[in-house]
KOLDO-266773 format. One line per field, with one value per atom (N, C-alpha, C): residue number from 1; residue in one letter; atom name; z, y, x. Coordinates in nm, 4 decimals. Each point is the difference from the previous one (the first is absolute). Example, Ala and Ser with C-alpha at 12.3 -4.5 7.8 and 13.67 -1.06 7.14 Angstrom:
num: (1;1;1;2;2;2)
residu: (A;A;A;S;S;S)
atome: (N;CA;C;N;CA;C)
w: (0.7800;0.0000;0.0000;-0.0720;0.0060;0.0730)
v: (-0.5690;0.1190;0.1200;0.1050;0.1190;0.1090)
u: (1.3190;-0.0890;0.0900;-0.0350;0.0820;-0.0770)
This chain:
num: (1;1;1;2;2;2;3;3;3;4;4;4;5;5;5;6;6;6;7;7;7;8;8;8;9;9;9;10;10;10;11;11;11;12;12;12;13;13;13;14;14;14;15;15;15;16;16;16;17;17;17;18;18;18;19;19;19;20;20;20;21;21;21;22;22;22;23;23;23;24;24;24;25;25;25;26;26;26;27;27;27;28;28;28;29;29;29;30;30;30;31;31;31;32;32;32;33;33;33;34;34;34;35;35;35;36;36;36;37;37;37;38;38;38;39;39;39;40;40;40;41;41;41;42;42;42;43;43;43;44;44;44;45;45;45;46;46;46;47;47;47;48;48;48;49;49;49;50;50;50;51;51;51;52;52;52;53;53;53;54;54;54;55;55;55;56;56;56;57;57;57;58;58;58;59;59;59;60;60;60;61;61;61;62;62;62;63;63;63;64;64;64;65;65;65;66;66;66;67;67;67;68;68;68;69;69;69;70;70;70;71;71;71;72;72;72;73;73;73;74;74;74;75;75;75;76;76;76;77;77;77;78;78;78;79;79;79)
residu: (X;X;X;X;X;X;X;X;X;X;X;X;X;X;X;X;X;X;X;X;X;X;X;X;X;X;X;X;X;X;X;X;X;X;X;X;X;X;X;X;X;X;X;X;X;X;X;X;X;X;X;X;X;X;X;X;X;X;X;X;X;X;X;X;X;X;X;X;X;X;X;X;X;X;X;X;X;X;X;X;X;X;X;X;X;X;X;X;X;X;X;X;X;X;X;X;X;X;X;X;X;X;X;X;X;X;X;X;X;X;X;X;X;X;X;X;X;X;X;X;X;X;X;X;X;X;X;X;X;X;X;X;X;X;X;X;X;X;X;X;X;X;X;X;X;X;X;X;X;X;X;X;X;X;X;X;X;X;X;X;X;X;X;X;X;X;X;X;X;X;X;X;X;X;X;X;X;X;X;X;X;X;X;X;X;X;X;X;X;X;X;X;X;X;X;X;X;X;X;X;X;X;X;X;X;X;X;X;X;X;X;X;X;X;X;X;X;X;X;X;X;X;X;X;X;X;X;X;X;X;X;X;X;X;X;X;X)
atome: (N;CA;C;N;CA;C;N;CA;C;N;CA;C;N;CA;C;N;CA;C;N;CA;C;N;CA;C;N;CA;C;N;CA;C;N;CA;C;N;CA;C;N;CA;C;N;CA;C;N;CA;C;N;CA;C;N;CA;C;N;CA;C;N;CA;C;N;CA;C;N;CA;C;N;CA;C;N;CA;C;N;CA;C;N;CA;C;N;CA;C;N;CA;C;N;CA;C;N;CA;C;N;CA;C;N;CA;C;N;CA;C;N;CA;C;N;CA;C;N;CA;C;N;CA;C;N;CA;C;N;CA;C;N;CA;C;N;CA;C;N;CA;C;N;CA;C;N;CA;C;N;CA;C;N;CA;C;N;CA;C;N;CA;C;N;CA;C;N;CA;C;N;CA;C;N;CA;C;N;CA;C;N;CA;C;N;CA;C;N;CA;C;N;CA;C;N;CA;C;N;CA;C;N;CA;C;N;CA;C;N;CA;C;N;CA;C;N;CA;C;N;CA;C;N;CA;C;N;CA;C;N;CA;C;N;CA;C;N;CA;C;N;CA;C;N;CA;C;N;CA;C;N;CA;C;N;CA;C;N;CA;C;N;CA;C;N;CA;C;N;CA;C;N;CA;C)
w: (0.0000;0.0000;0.0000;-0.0304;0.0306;0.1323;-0.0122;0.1233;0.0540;-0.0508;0.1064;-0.1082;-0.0647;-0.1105;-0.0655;-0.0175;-0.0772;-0.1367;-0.0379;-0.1810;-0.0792;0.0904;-0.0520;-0.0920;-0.1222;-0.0831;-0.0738;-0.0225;-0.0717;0.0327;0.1264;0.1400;-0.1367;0.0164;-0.0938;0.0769;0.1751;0.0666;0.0322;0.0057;0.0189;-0.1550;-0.0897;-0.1270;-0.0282;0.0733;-0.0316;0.0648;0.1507;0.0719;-0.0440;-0.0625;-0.0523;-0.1203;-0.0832;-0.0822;0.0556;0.0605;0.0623;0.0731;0.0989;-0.0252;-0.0503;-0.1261;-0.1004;-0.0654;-0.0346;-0.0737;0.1043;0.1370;0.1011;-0.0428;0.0085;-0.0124;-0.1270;-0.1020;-0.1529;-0.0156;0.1118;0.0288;0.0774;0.0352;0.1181;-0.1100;-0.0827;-0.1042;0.0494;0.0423;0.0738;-0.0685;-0.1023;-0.0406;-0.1029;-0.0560;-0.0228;0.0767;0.1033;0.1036;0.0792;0.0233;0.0494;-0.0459;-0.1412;-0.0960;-0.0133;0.0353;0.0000;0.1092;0.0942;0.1055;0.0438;-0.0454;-0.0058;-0.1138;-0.1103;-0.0607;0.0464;0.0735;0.0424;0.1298;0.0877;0.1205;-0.0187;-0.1133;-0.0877;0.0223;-0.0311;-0.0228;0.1488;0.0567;0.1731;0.0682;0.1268;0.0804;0.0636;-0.0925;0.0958;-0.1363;-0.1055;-0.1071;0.0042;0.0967;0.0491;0.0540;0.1090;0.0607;-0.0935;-0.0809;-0.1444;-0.0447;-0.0532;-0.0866;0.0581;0.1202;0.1145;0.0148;0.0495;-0.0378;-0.0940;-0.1482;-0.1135;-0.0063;0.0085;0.0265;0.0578;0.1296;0.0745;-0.0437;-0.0550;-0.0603;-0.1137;-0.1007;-0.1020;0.0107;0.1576;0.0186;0.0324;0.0909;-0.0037;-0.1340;-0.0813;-0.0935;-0.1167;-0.0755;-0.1228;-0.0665;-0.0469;-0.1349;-0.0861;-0.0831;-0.0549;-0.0830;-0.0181;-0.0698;-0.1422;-0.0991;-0.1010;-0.0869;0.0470;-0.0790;0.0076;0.0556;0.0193;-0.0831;-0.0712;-0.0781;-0.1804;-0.0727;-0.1222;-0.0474;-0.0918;-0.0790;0.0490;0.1236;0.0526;-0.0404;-0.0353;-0.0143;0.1168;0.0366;0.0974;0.0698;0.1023;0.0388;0.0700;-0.0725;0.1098;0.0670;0.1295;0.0750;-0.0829;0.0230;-0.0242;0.1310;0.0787;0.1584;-0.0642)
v: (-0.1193;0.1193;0.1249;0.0862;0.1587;0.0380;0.0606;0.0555;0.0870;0.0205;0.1229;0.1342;-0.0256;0.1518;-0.0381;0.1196;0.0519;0.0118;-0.0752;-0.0384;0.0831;0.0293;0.0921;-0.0825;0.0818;-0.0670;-0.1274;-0.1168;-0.0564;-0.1169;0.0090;-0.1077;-0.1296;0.0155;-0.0920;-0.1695;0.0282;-0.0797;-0.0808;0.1139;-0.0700;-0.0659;0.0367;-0.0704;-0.1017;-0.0330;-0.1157;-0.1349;0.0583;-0.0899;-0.0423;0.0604;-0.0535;-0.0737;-0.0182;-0.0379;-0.1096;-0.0066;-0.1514;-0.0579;0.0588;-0.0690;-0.0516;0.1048;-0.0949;-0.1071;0.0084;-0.1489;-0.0975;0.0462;-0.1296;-0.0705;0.0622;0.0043;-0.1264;0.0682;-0.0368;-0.1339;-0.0168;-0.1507;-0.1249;0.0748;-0.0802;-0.1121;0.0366;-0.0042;-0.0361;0.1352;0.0061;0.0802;0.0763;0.1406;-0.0608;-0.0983;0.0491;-0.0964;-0.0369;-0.0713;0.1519;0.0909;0.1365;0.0927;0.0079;0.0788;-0.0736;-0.1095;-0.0604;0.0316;-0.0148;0.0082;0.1584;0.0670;0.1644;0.0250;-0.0286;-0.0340;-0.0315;-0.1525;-0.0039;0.0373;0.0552;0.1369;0.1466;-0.0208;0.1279;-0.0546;-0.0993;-0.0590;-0.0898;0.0148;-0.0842;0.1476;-0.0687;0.0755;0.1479;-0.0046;0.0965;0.1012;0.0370;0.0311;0.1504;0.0258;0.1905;0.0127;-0.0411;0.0054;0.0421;-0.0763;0.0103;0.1469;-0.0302;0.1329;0.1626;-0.0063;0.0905;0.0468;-0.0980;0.0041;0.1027;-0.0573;0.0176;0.1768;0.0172;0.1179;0.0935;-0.0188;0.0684;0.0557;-0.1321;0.0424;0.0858;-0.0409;0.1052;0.1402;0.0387;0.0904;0.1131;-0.1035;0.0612;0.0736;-0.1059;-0.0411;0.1539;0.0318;0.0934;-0.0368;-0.1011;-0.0502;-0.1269;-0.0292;-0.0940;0.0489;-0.0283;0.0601;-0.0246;0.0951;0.0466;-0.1262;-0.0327;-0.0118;-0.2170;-0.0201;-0.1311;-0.0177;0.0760;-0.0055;-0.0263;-0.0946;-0.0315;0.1157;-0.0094;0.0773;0.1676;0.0085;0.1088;0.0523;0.0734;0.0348;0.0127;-0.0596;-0.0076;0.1373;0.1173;0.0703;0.0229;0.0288;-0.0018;0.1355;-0.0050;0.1465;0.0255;0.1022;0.0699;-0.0145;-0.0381;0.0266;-0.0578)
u: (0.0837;-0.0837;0.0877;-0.0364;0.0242;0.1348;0.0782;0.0413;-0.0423;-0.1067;-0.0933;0.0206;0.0748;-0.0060;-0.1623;-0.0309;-0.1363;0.0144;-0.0461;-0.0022;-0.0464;-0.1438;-0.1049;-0.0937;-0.0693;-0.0753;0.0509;-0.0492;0.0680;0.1030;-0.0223;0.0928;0.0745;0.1226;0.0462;-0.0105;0.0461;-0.0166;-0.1070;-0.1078;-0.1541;-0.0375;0.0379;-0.0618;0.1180;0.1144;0.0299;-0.0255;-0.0432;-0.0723;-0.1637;-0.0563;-0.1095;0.0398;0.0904;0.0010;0.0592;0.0926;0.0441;-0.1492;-0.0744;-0.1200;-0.0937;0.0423;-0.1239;0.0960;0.1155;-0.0032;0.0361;-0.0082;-0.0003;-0.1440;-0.0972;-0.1652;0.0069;0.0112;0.0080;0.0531;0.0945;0.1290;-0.1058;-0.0911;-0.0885;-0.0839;-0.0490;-0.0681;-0.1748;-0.0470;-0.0997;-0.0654;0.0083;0.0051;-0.1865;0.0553;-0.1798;-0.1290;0.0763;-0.1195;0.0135;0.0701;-0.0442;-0.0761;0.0289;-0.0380;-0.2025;-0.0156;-0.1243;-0.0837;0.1143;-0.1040;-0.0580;0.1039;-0.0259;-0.1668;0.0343;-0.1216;-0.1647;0.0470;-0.1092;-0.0564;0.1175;-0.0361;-0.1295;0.0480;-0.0917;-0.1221;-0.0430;-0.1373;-0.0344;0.1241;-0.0716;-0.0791;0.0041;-0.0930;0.1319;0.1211;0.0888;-0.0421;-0.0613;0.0055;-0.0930;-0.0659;-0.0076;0.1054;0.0807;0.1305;0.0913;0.0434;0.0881;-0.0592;-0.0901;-0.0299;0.0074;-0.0477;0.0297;0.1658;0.0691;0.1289;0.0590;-0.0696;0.1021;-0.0416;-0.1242;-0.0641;0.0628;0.0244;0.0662;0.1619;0.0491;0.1699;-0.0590;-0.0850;-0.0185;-0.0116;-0.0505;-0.0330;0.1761;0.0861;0.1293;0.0699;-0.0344;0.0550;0.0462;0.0839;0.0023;-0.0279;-0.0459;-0.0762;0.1007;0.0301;0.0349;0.1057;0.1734;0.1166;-0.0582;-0.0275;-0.0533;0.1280;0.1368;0.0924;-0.0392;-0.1176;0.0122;-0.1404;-0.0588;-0.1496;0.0742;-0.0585;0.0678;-0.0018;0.1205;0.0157;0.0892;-0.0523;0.0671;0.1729;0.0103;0.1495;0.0813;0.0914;0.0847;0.0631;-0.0036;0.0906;0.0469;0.1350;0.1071;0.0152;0.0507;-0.0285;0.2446;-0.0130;0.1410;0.0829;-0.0330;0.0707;0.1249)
């Protein structure tokens, strides 16, 4: 992890630890008995819960990176 310096936006540290988690995840080979059961969560009895949820993050949310919708042209900032 980190030595305690502040990365700021963009934590190189924190996004390499998720990424070592996900292909721990991916290694499990669980990924679409998860991906199923998430599915059919939607349609169990937790499925206002869920939706409530997603609601709520949407509400944090800025909207969706314009640069991940097809077709979008890619930009790069100059920094």
């Amino acid at each position: 992890m980190a030595t305690g310096a502040n990365e700021g936006e963009g934590s190189r540290t924190a996004a390499r630890a998720y990424n070592k988690g996900v292909e721990a995840f991916e290694k499990t080979g669980q990924v679409e008995k998860k991906a199923r059961e998430a599915a059919d969560a939607l349609d169990g009895p937790e499925a206002e819960q869920l939706r409530k949820a997603e609601a709520e993050g949407k509400r944090h949310s800025h909207g969706e990176d314009p640069a991940l919708k097809p077709g979008a042209a890619q930009v790069r900032s100059k920094a």
